[in-house]
N, CA and C atoms as an extended XYZ file, in Angstrom:
276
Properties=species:S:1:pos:R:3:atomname:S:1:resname:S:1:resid:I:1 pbc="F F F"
N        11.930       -4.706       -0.445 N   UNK     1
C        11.178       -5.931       -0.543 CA  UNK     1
C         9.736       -5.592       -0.939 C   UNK     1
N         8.910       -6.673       -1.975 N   UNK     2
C         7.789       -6.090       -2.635 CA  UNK     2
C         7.085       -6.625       -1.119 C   UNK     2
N         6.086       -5.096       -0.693 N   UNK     3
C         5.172       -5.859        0.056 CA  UNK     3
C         3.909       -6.612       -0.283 C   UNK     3
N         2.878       -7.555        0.579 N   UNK     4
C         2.227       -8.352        0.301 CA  UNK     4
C         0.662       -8.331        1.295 C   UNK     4
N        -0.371       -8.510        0.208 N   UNK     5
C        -1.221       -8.414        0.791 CA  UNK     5
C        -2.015       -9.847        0.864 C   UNK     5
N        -2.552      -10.203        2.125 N   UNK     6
C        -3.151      -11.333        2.790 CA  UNK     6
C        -4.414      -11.256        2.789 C   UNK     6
N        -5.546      -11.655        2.075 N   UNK     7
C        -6.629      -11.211        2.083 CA  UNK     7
C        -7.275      -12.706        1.889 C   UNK     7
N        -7.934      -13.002        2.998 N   UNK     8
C        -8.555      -14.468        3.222 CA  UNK     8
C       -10.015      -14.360        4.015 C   UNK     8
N       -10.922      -15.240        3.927 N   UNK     9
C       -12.251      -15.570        3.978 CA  UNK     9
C       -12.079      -16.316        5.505 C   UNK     9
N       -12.677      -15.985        6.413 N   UNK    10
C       -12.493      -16.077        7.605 CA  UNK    10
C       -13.591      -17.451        7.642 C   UNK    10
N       -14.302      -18.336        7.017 N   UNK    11
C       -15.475      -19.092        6.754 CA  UNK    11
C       -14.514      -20.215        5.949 C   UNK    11
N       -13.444      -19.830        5.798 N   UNK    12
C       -12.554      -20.809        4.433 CA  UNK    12
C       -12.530      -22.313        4.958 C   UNK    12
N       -12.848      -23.071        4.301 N   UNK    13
C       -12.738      -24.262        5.024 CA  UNK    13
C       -11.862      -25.102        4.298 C   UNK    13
N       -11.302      -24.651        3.898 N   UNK    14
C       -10.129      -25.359        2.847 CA  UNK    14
C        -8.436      -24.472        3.383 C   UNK    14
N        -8.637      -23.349        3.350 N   UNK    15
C        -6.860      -22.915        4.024 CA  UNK    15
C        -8.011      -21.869        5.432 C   UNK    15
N        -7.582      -22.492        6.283 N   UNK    16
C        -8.210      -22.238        7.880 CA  UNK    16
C        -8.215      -20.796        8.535 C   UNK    16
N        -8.830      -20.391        8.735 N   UNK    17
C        -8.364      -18.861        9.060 CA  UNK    17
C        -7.447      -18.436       10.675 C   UNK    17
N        -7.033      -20.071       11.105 N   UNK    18
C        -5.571      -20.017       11.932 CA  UNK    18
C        -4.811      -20.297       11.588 C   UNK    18
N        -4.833      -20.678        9.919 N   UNK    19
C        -3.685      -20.923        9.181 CA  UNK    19
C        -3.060      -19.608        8.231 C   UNK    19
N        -3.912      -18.687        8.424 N   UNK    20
C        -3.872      -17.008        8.150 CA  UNK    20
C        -3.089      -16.516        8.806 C   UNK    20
N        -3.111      -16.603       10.184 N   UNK    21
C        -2.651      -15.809       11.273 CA  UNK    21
C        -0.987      -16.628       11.141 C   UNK    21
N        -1.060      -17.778       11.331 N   UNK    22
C         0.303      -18.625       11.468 CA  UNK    22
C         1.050      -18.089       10.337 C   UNK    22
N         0.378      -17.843        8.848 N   UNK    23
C         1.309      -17.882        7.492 CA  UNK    23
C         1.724      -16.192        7.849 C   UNK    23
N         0.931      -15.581        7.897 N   UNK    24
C         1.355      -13.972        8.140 CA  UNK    24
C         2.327      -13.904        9.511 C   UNK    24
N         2.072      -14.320       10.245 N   UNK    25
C         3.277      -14.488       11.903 CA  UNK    25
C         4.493      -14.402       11.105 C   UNK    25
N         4.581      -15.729       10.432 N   UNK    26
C         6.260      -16.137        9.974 CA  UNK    26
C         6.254      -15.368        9.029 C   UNK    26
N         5.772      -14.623        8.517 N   UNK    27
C         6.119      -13.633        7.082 CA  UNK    27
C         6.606      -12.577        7.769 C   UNK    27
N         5.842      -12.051        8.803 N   UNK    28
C         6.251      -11.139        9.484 CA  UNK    28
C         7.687      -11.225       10.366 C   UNK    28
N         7.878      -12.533       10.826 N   UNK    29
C         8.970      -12.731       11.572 CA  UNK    29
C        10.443      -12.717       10.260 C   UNK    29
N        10.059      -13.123        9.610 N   UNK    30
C        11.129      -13.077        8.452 CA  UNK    30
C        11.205      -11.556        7.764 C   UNK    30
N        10.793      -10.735        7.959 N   UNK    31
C        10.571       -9.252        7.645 CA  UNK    31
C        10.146       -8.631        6.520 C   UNK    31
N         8.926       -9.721        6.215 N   UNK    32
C         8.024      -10.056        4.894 CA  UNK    32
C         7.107       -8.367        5.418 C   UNK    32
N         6.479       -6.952        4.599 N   UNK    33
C         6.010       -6.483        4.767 CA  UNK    33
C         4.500       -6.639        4.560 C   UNK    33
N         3.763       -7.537        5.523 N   UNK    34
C         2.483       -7.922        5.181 CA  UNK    34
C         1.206       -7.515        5.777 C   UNK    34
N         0.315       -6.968        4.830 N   UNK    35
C        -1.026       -6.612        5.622 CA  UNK    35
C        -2.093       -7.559        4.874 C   UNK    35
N        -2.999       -7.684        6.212 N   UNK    36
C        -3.490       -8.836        6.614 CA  UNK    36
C        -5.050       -8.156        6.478 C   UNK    36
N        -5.524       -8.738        5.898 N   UNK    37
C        -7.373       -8.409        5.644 CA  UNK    37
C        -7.648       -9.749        6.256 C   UNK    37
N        -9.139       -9.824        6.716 N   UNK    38
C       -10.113      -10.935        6.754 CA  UNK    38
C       -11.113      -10.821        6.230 C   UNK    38
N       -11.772      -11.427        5.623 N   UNK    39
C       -13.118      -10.952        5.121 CA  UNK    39
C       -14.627      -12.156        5.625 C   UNK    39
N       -15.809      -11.535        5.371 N   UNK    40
C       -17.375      -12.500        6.475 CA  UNK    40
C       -17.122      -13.656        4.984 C   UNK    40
N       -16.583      -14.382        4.737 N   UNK    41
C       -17.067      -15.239        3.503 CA  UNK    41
C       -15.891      -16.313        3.276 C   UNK    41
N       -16.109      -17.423        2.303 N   UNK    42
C       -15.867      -18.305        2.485 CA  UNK    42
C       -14.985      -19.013        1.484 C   UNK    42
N       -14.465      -19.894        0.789 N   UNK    43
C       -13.034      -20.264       -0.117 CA  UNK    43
C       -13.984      -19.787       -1.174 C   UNK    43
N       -12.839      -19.078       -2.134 N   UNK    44
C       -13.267      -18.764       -3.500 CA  UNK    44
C       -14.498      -18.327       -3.755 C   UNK    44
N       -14.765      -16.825       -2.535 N   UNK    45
C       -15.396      -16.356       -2.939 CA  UNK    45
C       -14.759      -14.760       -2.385 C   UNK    45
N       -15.465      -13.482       -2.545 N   UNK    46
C       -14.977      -12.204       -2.360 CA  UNK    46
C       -16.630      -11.318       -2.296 C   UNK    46
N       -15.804      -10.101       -1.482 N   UNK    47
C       -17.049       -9.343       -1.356 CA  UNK    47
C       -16.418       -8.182       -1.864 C   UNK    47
N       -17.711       -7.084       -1.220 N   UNK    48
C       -17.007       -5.543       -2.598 CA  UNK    48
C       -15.668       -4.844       -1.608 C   UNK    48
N       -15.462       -5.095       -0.189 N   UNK    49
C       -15.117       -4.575        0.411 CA  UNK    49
C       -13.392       -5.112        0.162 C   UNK    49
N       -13.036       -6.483        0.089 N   UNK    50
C       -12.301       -7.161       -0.538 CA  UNK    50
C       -11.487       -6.536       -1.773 C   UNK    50
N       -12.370       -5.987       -2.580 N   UNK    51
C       -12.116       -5.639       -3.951 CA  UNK    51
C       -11.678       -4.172       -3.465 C   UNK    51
N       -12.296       -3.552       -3.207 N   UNK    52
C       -11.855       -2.313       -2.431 CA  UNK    52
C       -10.348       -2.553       -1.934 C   UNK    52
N       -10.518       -2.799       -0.840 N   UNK    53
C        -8.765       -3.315       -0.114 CA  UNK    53
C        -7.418       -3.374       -1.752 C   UNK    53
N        -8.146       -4.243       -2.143 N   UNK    54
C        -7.009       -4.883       -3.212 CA  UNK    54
C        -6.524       -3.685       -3.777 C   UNK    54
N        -7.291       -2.961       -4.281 N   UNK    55
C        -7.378       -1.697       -4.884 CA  UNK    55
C        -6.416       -0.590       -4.126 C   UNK    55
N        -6.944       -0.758       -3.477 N   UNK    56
C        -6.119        0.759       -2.525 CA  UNK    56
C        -4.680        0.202       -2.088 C   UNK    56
N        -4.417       -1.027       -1.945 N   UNK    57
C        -3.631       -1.813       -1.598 CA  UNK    57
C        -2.312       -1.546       -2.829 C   UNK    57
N        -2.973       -2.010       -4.018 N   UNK    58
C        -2.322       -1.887       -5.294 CA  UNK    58
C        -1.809       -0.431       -5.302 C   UNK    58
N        -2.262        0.688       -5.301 N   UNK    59
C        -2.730        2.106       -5.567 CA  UNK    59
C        -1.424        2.208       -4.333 C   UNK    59
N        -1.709        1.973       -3.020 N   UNK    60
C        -0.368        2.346       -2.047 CA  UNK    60
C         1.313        2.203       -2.505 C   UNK    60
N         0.864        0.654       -3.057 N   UNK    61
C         2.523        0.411       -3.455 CA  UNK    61
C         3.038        0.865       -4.106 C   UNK    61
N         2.390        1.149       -5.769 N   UNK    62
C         2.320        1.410       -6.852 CA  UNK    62
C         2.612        3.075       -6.672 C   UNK    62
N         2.186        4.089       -5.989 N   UNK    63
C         1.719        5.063       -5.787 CA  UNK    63
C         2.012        5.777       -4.325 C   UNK    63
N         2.954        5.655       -3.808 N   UNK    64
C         3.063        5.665       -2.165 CA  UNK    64
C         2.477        7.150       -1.880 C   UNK    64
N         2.256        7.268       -0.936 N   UNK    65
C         1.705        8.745       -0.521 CA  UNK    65
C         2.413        8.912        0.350 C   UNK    65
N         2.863       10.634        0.487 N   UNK    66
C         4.402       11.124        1.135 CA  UNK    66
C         3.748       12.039        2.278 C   UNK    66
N         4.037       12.280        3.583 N   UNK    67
C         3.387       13.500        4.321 CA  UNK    67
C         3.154       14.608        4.017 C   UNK    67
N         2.456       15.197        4.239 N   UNK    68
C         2.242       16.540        3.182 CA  UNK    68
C         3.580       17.208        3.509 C   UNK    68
N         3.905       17.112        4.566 N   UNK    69
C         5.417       18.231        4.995 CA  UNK    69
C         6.394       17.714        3.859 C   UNK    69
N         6.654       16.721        3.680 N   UNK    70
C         7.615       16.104        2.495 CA  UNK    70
C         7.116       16.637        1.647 C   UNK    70
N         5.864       16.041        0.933 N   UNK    71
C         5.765       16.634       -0.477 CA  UNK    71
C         5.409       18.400       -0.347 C   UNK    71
N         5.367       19.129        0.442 N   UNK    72
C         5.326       20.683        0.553 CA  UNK    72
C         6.629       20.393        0.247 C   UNK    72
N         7.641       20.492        1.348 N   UNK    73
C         9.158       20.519        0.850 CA  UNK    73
C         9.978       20.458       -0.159 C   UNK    73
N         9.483       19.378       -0.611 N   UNK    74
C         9.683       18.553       -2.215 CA  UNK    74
C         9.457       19.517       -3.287 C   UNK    74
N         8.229       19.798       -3.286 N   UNK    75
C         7.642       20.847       -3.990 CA  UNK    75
C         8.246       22.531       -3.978 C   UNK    75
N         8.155       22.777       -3.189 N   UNK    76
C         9.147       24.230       -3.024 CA  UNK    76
C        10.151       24.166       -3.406 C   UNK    76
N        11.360       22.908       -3.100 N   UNK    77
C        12.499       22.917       -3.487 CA  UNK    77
C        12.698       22.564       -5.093 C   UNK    77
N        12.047       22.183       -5.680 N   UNK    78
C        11.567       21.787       -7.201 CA  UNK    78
C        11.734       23.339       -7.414 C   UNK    78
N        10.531       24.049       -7.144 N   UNK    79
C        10.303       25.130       -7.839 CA  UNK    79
C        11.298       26.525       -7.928 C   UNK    79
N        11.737       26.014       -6.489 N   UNK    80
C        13.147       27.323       -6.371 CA  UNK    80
C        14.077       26.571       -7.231 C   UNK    80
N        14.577       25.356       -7.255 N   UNK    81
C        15.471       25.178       -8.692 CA  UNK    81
C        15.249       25.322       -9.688 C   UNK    81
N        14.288       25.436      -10.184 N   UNK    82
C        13.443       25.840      -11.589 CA  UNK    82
C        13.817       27.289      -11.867 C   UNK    82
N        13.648       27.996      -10.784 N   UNK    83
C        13.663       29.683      -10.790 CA  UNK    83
C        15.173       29.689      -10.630 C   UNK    83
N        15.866       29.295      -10.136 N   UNK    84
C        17.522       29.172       -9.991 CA  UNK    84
C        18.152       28.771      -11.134 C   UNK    84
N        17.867       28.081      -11.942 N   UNK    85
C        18.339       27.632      -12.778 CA  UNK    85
C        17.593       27.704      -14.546 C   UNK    85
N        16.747       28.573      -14.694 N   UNK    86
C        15.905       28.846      -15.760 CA  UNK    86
C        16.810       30.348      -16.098 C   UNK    86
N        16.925       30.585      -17.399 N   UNK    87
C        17.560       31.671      -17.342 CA  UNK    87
C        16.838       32.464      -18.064 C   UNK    87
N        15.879       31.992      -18.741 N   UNK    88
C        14.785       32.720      -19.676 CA  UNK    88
C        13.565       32.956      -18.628 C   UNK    88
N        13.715       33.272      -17.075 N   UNK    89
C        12.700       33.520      -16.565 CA  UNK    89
C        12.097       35.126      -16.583 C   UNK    89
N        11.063       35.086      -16.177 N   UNK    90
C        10.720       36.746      -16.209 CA  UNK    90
C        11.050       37.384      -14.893 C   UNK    90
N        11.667       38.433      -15.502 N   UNK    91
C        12.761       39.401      -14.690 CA  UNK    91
C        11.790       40.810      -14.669 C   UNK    91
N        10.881       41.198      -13.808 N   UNK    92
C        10.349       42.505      -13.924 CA  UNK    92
C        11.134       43.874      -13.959 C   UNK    92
């Protein structure tokens, strides 16, 4: 499931910022994967910190980052099949 990011103006006076908490609850209860920002500001507007979030947000999904023990693992086992299976390797 694509996850989803919630990023709302805690000042909003047009969608309520207990109407944040309520819409993310039931997203969450339905097994919607959602993270939830607030930000100091107000409808249709954004700060740099906002823009930030979105960013790294995008960059997570897009881009997941693995524990290093996985990607060590990952990586070693790549490279011993490479050497296992290369037949033009150098043989001293």
């Amino acid at each position: 499931m694509t996850p989803l990011l919630w990023a709302h103006g805690a000042y909003d006076n047009k969608v309520l910022f207990m109407q944040q908490a309520l819409g993310t609850q039931r997203l969450m209860k339905e097994g919607i994967d959602v993270t939830v920002r607030t930000y100091p500001c107000a409808h249709e507007s954004y700060n740099s910190q906002e823009i930030n979030d979105m960013a790294e947000f995008v960059d997570d999904v897009l881009f997941p980052k693995m524990p290093k023990q996985v990607a060590t693992a990952e990586f070693v086992a790549s490279v011993k099949y490479l050497f296992d299976h290369n037949t033009d390797q150098y043989n001293p």
